[in-house]
C-alpha positions as a Markdown table, in Angstrom:
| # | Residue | x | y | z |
|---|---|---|---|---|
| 1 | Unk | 2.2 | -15.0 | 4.2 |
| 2 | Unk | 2.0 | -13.4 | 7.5 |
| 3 | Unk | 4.7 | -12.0 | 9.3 |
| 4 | Unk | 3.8 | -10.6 | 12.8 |
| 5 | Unk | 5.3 | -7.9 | 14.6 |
| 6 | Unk | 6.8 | -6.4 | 11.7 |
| 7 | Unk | 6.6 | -3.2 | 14.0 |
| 8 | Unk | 4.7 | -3.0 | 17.4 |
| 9 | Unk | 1.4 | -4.3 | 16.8 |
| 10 | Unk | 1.7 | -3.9 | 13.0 |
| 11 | Unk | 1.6 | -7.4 | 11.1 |
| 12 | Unk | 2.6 | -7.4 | 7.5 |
| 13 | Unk | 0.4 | -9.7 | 4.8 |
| 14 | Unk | 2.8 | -10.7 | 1.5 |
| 15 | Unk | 0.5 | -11.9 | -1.6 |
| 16 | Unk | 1.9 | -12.2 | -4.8 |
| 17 | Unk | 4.6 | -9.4 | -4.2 |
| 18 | Unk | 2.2 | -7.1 | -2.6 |
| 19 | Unk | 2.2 | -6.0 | 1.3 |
| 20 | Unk | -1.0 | -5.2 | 2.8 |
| 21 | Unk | -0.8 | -4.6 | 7.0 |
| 22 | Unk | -3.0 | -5.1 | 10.2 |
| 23 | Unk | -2.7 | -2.8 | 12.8 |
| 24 | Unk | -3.7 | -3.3 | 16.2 |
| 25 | Unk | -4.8 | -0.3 | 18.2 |
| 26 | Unk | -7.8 | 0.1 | 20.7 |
| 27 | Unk | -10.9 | -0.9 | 19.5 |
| 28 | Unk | -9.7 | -3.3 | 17.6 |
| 29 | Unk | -7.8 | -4.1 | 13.4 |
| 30 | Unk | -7.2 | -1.7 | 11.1 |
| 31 | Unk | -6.8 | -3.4 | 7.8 |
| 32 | Unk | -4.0 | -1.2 | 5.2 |
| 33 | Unk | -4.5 | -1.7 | 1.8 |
| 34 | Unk | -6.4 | -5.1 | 0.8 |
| 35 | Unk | -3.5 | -6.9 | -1.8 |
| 36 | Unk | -5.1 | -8.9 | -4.8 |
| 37 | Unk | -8.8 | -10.8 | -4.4 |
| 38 | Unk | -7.3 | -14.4 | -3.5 |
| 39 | Unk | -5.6 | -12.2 | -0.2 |
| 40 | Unk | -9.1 | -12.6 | 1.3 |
| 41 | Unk | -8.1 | -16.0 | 2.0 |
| 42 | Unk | -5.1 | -14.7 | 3.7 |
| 43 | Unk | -6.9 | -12.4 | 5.8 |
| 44 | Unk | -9.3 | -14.9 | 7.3 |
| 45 | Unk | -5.4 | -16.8 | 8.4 |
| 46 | Unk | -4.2 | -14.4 | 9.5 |
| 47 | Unk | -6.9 | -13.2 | 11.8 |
| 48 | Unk | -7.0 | -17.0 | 12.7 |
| 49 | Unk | -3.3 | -17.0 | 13.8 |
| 50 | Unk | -3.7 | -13.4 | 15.4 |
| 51 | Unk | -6.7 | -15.1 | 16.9 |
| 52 | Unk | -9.1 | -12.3 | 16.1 |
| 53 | Unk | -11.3 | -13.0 | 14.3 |
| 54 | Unk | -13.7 | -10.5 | 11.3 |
| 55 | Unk | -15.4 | -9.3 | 14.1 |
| 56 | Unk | -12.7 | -7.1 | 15.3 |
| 57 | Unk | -11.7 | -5.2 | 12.1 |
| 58 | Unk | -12.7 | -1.7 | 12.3 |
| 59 | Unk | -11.9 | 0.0 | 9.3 |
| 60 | Unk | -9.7 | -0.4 | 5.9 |
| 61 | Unk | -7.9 | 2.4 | 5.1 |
| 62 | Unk | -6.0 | 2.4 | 1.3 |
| 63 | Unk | -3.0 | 4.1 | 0.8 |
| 64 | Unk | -4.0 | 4.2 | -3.0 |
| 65 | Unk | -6.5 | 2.6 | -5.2 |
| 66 | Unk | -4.5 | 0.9 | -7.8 |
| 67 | Unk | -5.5 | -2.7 | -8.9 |
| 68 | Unk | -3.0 | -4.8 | -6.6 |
| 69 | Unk | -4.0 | -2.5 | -3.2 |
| 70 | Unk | -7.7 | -2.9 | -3.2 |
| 71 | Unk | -8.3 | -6.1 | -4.1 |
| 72 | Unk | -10.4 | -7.5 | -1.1 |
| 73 | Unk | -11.9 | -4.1 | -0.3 |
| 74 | Unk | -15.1 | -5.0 | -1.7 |
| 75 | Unk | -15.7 | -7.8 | -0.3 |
| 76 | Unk | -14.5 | -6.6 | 3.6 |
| 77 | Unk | -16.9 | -4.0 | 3.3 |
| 78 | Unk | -19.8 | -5.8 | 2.2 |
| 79 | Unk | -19.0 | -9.4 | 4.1 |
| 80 | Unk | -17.7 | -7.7 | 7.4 |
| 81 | Unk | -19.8 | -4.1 | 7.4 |
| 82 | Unk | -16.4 | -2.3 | 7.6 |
| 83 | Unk | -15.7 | 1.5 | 6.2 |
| 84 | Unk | -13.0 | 1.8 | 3.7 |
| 85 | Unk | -11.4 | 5.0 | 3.7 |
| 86 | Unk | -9.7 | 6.4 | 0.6 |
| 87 | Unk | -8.5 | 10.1 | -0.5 |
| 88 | Unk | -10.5 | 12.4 | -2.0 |
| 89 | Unk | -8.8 | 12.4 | -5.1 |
| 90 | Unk | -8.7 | 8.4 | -5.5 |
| 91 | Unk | -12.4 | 7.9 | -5.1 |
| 92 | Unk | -12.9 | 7.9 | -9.1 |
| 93 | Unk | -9.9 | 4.9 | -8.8 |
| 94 | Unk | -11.4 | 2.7 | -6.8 |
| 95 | Unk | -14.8 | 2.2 | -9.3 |
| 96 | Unk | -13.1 | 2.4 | -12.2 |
| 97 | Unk | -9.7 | 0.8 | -10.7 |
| 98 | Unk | -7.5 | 0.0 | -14.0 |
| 99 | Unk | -8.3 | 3.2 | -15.7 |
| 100 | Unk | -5.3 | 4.6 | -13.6 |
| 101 | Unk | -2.7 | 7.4 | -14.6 |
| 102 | Unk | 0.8 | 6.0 | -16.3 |
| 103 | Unk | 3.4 | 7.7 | -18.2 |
| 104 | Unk | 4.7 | 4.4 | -20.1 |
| 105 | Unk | 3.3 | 1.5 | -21.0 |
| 106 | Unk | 4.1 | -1.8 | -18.7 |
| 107 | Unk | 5.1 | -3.9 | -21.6 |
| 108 | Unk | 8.2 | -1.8 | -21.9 |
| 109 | Unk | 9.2 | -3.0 | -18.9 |
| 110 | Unk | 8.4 | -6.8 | -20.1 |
| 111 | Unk | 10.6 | -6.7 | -22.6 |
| 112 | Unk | 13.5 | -5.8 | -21.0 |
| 113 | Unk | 13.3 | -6.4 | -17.2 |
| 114 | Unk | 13.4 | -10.4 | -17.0 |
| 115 | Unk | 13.3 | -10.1 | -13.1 |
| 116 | Unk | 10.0 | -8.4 | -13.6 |
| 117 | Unk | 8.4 | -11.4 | -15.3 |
| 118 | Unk | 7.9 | -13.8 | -12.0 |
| 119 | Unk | 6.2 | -10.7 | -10.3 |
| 120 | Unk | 3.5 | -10.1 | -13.3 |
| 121 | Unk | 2.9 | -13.5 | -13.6 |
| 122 | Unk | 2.0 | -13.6 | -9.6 |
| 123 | Unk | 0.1 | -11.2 | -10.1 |
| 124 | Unk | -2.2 | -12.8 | -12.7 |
| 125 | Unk | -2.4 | -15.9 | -11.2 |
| 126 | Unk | -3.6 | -14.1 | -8.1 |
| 127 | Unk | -6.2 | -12.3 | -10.3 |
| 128 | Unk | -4.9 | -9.2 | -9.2 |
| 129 | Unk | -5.6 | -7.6 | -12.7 |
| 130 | Unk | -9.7 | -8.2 | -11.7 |
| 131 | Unk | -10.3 | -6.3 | -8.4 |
| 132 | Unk | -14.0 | -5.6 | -8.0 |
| 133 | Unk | -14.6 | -1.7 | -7.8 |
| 134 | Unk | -15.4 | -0.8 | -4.3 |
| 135 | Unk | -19.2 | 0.3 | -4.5 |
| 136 | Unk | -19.0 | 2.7 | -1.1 |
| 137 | Unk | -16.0 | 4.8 | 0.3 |
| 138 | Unk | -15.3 | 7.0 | 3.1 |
| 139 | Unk | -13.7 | 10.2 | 1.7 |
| 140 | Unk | -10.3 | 11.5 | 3.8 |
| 141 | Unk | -8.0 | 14.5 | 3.1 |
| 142 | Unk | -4.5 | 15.0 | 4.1 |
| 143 | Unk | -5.6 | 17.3 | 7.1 |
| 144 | Unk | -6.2 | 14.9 | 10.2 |
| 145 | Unk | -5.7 | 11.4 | 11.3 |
| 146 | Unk | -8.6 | 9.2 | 11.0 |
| 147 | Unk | -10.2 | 7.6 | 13.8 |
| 148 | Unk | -9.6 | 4.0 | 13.5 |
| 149 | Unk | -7.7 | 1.9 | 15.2 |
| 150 | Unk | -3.8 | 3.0 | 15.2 |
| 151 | Unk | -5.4 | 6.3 | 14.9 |
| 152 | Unk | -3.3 | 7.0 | 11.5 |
| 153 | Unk | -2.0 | 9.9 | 10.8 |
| 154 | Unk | -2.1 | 11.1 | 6.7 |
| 155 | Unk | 1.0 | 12.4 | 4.7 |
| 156 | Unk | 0.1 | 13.2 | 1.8 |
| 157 | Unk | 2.5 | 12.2 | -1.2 |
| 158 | Unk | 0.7 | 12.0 | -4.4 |
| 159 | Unk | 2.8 | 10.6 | -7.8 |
| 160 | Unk | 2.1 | 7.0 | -7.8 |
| 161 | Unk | -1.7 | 8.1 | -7.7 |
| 162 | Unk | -3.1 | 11.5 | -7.5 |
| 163 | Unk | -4.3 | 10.6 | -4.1 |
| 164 | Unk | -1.4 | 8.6 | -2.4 |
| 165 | Unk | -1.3 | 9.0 | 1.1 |
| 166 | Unk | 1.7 | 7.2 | 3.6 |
| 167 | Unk | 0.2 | 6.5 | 6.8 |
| 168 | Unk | 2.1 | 7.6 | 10.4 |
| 169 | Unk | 2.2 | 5.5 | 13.2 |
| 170 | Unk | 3.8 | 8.3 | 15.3 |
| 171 | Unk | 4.1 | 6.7 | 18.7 |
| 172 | Unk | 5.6 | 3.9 | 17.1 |
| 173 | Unk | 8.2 | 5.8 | 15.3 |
| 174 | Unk | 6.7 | 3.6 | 11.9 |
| 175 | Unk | 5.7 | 4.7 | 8.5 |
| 176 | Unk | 3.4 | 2.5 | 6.0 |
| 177 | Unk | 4.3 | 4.2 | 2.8 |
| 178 | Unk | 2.2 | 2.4 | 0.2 |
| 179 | Unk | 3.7 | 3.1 | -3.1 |
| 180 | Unk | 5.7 | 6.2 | -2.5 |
| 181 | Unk | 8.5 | 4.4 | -1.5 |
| 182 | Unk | 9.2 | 0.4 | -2.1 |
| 183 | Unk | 11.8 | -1.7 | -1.8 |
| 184 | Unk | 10.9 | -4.1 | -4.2 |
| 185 | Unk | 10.1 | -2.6 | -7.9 |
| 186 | Unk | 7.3 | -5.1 | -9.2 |
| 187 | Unk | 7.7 | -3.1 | -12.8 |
| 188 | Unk | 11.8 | -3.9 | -12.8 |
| 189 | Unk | 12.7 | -6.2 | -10.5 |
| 190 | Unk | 15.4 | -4.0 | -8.9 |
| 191 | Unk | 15.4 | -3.9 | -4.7 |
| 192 | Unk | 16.4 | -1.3 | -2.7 |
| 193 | Unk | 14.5 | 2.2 | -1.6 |
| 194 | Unk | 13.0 | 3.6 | -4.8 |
| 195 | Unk | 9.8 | 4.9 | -6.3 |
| 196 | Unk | 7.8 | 2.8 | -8.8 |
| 197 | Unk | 8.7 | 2.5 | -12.3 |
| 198 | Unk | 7.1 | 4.8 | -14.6 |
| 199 | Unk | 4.6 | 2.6 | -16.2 |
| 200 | Unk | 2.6 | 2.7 | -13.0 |
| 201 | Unk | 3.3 | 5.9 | -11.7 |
| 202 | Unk | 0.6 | 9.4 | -12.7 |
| 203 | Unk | 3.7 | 11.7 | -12.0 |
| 204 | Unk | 7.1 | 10.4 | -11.5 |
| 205 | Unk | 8.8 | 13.5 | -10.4 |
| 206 | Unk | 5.8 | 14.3 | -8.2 |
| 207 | Unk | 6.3 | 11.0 | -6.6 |
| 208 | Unk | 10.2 | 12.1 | -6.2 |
| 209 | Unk | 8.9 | 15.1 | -4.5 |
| 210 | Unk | 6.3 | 13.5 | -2.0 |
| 211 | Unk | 9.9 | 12.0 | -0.4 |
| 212 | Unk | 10.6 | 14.8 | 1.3 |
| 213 | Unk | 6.8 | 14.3 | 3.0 |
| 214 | Unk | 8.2 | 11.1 | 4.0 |
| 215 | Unk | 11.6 | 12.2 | 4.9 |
| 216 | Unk | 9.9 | 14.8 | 7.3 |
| 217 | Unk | 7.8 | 12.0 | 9.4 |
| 218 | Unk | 11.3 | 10.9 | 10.8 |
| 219 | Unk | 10.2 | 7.3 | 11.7 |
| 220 | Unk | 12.4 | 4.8 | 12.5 |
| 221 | Unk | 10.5 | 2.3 | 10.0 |
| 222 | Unk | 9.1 | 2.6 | 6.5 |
| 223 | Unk | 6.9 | -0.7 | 5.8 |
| 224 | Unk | 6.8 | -0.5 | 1.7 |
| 225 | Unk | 3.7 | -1.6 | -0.4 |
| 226 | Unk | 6.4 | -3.9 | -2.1 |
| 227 | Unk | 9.2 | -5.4 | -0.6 |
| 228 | Unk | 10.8 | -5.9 | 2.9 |
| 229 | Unk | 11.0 | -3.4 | 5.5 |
| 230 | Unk | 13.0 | -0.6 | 5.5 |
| 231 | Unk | 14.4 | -0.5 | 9.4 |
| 232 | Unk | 17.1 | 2.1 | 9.1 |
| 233 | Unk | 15.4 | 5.1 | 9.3 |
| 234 | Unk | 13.5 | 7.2 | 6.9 |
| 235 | Unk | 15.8 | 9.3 | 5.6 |
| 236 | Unk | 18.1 | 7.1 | 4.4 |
| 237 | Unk | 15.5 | 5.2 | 2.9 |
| 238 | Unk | 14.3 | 8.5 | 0.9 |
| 239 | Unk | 18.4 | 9.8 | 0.5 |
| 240 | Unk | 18.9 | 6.3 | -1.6 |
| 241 | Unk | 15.2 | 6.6 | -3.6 |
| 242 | Unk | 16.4 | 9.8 | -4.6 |
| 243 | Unk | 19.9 | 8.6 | -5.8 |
| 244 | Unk | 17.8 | 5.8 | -7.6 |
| 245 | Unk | 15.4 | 8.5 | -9.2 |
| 246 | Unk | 13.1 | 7.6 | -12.2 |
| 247 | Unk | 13.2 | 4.4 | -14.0 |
């Protein structure tokens, strides 16, 4: 489901739980994150209603490489002769992309978070648990902004993944914070500003600590991998994550 204008000339994707964004900027899209395989459909509508078509996607740039963020990626890049762009530390992630860090299993979760149950099951029917691995990435580090359209800048805030990165739209006061903050746990069901449940996360408390990363861009909006957009203001986004902590 597209929703345009989420933030200026930032359009937010929804498959089975999962945001993944468009970004205008010159020279074209930028693609964040790439949701479960069937969001390939999704893409192709969404460029349709955007009318743009694959022809002006420039680049896909993950925030992370877990299973439900990269699941198009392999198919953009091969189909549509696009980079994607990934952190150092996630490259081994996006080969091998459900060999990834957790502290607890996800069943523990199943068994006593019924919201959680209408999420997984979206998520299998959307075969989100069968990404292909990505066979070529571009390698970024937490030292620059990459030169894409948007023209991104990276905070790094590792937890979720080794190699999380938020993404900072500075002149447009907005934040695309992948997993480090959500507002929708997929693991529990809970909503509000929080981190992801253990069972997905490499390092919980390293995740808490990447907050004050995102607490320090000072933008206006924080666009989740999960869940609705956050529109008032970072910092209280991160103040009520913190109050949340780990679950």
């Amino acid at each position: 489901m597209l929703t345009q204008n989420v933030a200026d000339g930032v359009h937010r994707i929804e498959d089975a739980y999962t945001n993944w964004y468009l970004v205008e900027g010159e020279g074209g899209l930028t693609i964040v994150d790439a949701g479960v395989p069937s969001s390939w459909r999704s893409l192709g509508e969404a460029l349709r209603q955007l009318g743009r078509d694959g022809r002006d996607v420039e680049a896909l740039v993950l925030t992370h490489a877990h299973f439900d963020h990269i699941g198009f990626a392999e198919r953009a890049r091969s189909a549509l002769g696009i980079r994607v762009w990934v952190h150092e530390n996630d490259v081994l992630l996006t080969r091998r992309p459900l060999q990834y860090g957790r502290e607890r299993t996800p069943l523990a979760y199943l068994a006593t978070k019924p919201k959680a149950l209408p999420m997984m099951a979206s998520l299998a029917r959307s075969r989100a648990f069968f990404p292909k691995p990505i066979a070529e990435v571009e390698r970024y580090t937490a030292e620059s902004a990459l030169d894409v359209p948007g023209r991104p800048e990276i905070v790094f805030t590792p937890g979720h993944t080794l190699g999380h990165c938020s993404l900072l739209l500075r002149d447009r006061g907005v934040v695309i914070a992948g997993d480090a903050l959500v507002t929708l746990n997929p693991y529990t069901g809970s909503r509000g500003p929080q981190i992801v449940a253990r069972s997905a996360n490499a390092d919980s408390e390293r995740a808490l600590l990447s907050l004050e990363a995102l607490a320090a861009t000072g933008a206006r909006v924080v666009l989740p991998g999960h869940g609705e957009p956050w529109r008032d203001g970072v910092e209280a986004a991160v103040e009520q994550a913190r109050r949340t902590g780990i679950t």
